[in-house]
N, C-alpha and C positions, 0 to 999 in steps of 0.2 A: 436556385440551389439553396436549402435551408444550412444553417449553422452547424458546421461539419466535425468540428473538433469541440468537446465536452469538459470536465473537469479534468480528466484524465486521457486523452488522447481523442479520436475515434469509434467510438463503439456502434453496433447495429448489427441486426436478422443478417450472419452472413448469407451471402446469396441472393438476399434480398435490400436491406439497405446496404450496410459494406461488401460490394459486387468485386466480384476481379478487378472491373473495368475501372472505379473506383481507386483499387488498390493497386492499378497499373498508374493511375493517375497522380497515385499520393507519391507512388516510386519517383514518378519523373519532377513531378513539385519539388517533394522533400529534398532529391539529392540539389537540384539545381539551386534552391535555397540556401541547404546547410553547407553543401562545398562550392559557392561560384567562385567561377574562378579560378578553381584544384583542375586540373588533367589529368584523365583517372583516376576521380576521386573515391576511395574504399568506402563503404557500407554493411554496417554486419547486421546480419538478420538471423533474431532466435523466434521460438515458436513451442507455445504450449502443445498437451495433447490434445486439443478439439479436431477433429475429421476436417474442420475446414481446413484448418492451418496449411496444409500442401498447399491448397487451391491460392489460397491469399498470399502467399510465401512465393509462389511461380511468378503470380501475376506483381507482386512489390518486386520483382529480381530484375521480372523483363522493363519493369519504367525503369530502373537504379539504368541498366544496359543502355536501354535508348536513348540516357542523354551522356553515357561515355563513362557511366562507373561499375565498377566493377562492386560484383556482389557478394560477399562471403555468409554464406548458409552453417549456424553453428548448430541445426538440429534445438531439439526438444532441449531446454534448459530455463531457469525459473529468467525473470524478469531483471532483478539483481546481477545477475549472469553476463546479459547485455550489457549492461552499463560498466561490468568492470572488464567484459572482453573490450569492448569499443577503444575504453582508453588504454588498455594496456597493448593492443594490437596497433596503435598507432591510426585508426580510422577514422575517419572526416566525418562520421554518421553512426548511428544504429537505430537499429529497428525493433520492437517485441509488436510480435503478432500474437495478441492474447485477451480476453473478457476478464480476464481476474478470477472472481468471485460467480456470475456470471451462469446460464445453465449454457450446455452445448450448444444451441441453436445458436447463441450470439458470437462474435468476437470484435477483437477492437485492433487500431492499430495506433504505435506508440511511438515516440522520435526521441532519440536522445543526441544530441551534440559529443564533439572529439571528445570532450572531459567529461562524460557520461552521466552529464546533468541532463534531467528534462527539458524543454522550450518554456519558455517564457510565453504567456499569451498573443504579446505581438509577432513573437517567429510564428507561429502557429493561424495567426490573422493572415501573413504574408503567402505562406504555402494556400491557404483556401482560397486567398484574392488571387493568386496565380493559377490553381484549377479552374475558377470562377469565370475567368478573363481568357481561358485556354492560351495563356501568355508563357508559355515553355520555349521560349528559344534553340535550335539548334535542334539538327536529328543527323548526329555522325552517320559518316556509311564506311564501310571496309574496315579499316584497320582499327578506326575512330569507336567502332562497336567497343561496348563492354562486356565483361566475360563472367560467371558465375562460378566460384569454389567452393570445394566442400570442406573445411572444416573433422577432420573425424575424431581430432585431440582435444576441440574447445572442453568440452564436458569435464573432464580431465583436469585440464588445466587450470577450471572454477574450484572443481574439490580439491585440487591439489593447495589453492590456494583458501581457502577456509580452514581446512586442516592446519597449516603452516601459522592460521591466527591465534590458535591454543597452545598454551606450555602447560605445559603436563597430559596426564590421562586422564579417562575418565572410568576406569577400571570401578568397579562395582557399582553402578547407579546404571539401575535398568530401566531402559525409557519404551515408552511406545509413539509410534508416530505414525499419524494420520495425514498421509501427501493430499488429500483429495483426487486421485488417479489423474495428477497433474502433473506441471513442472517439474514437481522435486522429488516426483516417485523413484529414481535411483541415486539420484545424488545425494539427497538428504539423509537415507539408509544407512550410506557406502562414508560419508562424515562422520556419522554417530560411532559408527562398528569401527573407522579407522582409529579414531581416540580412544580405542578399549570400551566402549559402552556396550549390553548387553540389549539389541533393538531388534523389538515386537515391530512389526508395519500390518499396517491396518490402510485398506481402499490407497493400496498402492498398486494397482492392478492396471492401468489405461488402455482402453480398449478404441479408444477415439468420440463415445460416445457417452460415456459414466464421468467424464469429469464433472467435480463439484454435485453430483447425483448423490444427495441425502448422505455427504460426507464434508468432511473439509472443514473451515472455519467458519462457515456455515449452519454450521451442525454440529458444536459442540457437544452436543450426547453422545456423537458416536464415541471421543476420546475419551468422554466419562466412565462412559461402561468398560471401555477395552481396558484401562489401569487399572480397572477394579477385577474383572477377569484376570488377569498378566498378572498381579501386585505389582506393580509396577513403582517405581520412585516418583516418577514423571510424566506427564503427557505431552505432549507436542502435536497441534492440529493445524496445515494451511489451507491458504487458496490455493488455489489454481495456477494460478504463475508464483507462487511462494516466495512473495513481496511481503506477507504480514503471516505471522503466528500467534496462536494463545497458547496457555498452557495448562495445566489441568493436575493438582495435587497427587499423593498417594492414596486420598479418601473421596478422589473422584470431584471437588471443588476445583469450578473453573476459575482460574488467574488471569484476566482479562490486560488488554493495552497498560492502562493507568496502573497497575501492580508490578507491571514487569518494567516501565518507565522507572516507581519508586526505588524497587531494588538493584536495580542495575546503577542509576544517579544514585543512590543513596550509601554506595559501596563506594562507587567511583569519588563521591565527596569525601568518605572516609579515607580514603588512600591520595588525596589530594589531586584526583585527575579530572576534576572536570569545573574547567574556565567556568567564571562568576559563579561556581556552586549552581547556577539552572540551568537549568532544563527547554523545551518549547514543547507546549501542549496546543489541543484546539479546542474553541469555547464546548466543547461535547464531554471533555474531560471532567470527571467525578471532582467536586472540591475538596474532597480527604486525598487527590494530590496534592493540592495548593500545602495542606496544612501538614503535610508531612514534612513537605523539601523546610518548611516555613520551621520548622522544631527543629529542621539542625541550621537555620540560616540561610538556607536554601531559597530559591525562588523560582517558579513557572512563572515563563513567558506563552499568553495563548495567540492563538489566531484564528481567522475563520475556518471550516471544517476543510479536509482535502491535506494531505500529505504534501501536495505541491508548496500550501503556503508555509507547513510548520518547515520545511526542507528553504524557502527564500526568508525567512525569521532568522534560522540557524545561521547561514551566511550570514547575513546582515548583521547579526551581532558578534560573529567569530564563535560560534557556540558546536559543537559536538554529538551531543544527544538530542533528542524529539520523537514525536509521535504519538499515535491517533489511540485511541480504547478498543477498535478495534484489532491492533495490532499491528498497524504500521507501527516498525519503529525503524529510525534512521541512527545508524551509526557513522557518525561524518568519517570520521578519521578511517572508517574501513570499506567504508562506501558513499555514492552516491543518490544512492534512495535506497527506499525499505528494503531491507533482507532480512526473511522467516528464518533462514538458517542461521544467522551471525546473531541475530537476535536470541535464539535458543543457544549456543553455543556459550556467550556471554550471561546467560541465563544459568544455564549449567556450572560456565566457572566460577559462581556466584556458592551456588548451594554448596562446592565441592569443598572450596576455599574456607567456607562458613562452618560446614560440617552438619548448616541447618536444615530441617525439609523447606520445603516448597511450601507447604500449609502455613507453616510461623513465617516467614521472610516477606509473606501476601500481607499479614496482619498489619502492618507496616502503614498500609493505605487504611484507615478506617471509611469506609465509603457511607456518602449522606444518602437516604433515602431518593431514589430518582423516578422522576415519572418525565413521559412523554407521549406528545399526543399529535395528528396532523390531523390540522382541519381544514375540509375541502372549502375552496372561496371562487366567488365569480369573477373576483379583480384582487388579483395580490397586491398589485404596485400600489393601491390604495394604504395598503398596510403602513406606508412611510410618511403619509399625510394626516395619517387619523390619531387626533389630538388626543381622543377619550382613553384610546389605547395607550398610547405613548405615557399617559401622566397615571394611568391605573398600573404600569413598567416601575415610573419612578416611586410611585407610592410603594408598593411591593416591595421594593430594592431597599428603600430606605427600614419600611420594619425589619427585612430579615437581616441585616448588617452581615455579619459576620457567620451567621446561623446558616445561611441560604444564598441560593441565587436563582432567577429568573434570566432565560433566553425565549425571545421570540422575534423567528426571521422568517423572511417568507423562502419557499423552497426554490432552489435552482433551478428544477429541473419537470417540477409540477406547480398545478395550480391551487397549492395549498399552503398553509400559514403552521411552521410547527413550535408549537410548544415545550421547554423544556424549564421544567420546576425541582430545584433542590433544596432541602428543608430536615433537620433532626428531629424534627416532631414530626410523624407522619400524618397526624390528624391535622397538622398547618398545611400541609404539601397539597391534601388536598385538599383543602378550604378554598388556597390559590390556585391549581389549577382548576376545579370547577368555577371559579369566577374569571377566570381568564376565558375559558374555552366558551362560556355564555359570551363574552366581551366579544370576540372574537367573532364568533358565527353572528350576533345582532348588526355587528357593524360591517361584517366583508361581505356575508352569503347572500 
């Protein structure tokens, strides 16, 4: 059996790598794992719109069953959802059955703990070394069986409480929003409109087959056009399980992670709510963050790429805010991972408070020219030995000072070496990555 769990849970060809049979098997791992020891231990399982989702959802209910827990099914709702149903319902587990981002063919599955945190990679080591070892103790019979519920308020009870996070309205500021015919196609709608906002929906349609189909956060053109269509104040585009949003001005300019990080930190330090004045970014983030938080005192802390790490950063330091360029962003204090919604929300009480658009409150971030490149190699691992590279890194490093910065790590998940070069002279930018990506292909390929 190959390495089963990825950055972010489970993903694969449902049907084909993530089978039922699979996701019978992660049911009966995960519960026995996250609740040993609970006697009928609860487990909530949500589920984007992809066509698989029933098929995956049946077969995660009947392992949770097999080893004596009970399954509570809260229907279609973003990934956020989970995490704050889990812990507020009082449950041993949860589940999101979802690819994210993702086209229809795929899906993945997702584990959160009672306090509706992600696993840690050793929980996640232990569930695989137990499907591995087919080491599942126990198969109740009669009464010992667990049982499956449905759920038909969950939905409900997320918007209800997203709602509940805004004081005041939002009464003239007309937004558009782009669900990707995902997660958040009725919830995220039915939030905007509850706080008085005036909301266009775009590829909020889910059919079981169109999610993330040439929409989403994927596809930020499509909220370009629609605000410019609509006049809209605002845009709003997710994924798929509507864990990360961008946003997109009234002159159709996208607002990417790193802008919506600035202004949100950048308010929250002005009103004094946000411990040590930082932030947590990932080395992917634009350095016209760094130097914003840095003009009022401010400071970004990064980490490697992956929302999981900026979210074990934030703990670690007692910190509040973080997240990715693409649009992860984590609000500790009102969740436990990314939420597209809370993230717009907070976004909105920002412009309303301010009185400013969206276009000026972006300006905020001055961003450094960025390039980035993947180059295919025969041996990545090489990449952590090779001297030439390593001191043409420090060379590099040392001229751009304060100008720029150079990343180069090899990929996680392919057999490539990528690139990333920042620099305010764009004729430096690329001086250094053309001698990089020569460096690079002589000595790995």
């Amino acid at each position: 059996m190959g390495k089963l769990f990825g950055t972010d849970g489970v993903r694969g060809v449902a049907n084909r790598d993530l089978t039922p049979e699979l996701a019978f098997k992660l049911g009966r791992a995960g519960t026995a794992t996250l609740a040993k020891n609970i006697k009928s231990p609860t487990v909530v399982i949500g589920k984007d719109t992809r066509i698989s989702g029933d098929m995956l959802e049946a077969a995660m209910a009947a392992g949770i069953c097999s080893v004596g827990g009970n399954a509570v099914l809260v229907g279609v709702v973003p990934t956020p959802a989970v995490a704050y149903l889990t812990r507020t319902f009082g449950a041993d587990a949860g589940v999101m059955i979802s690819a994210s981002h993702n086209p229809v063919e795929d899906n993945g599955i997702k584990f959160f703990f009672s306090d509706g945190f992600k696993l840690p990679d050793q929980v996640e080591a232990s569930i695989e070394a137990m499907i591995a070892a087919d080491d599942i103790n126990g198969r109740p019979t009669g009464g010992e069986v667990g049982r499956i519920f449905h759920d038909q308020k969950a939905h409900q009870k997320y918007t209800d409480y997203l709602v509940s996070l805004v004081q005041g309205r939002f009464e003239g500021i007309k937004i558009v929003v782009d669900t990707a015919n995902g997660s958040a196609s009725t919830i995220a709608p039915a939030v905007y409109s509850a706080l008085g906002a005036d909301v266009v929906t775009v590829c909020s349609e889910p059919d079981g087959c169109n999610i993330n189909d040439f929409c989403g956060s994927t596809h930020p053109e499509v909220i370009q056009k629609a605000v410019l269509e609509h006049g809209a104040d605002i845009g709003f585009t997710h994924d798929g399980d509507a864990d990360r949003v961008l946003a997109c001005d009234h002159l159709g300019q996208l607002v990417d992670g790193d802008q919506i990080l600035a202004i949100c930190g950048l308010e929250m330090i002005k009103r004094n709510q946000l411990p040590h004045n930082t932030i947590v970014a990932t080395v992917m983030s634009n350095l016209g963050l760094d130097l914003a938080f840095k003009k009022v005192g401010g400071k970004v802390i990064r980490t490697n790429v992956g929302d999981r790490y900026v979210l074990e950063e934030m703990r670690k330091q007692g910190l509040i805010l973080g997240g990715e360029q693409s649009g992860h962003v984590v609000f500790l204090d009102h969740n436990t991972t990314g939420d597209g919604i809370i993230t717009a929300l907070k976004l909105l009480t920002v412009l309303r408070d301010s009185g400013e658009a969206l276009h000026e409150l972006a300006k905020q971030v001055i961003k450094f020219p960025q390039s980035l490149v993947n180059i295919q190699v025969t041996n990545k691992e090489a990449f952590k030995e090779n001297r030439k590279i390593a001191e043409a890194i420090a060379e590099i490093e040392m001229k751009l000072g304060d100008h720029g910065r150079i990343l180069v790590r090899p990929s996680g998940t392919e057999p490539k070496i990528r690139i990333m070069v920042e620099c305010d002279d764009p004729g430096e930018l690329k001086r250094i990555m053309d001698r990089m990506t020569d460096l690079v292909r002589s000595e790995l390929s």
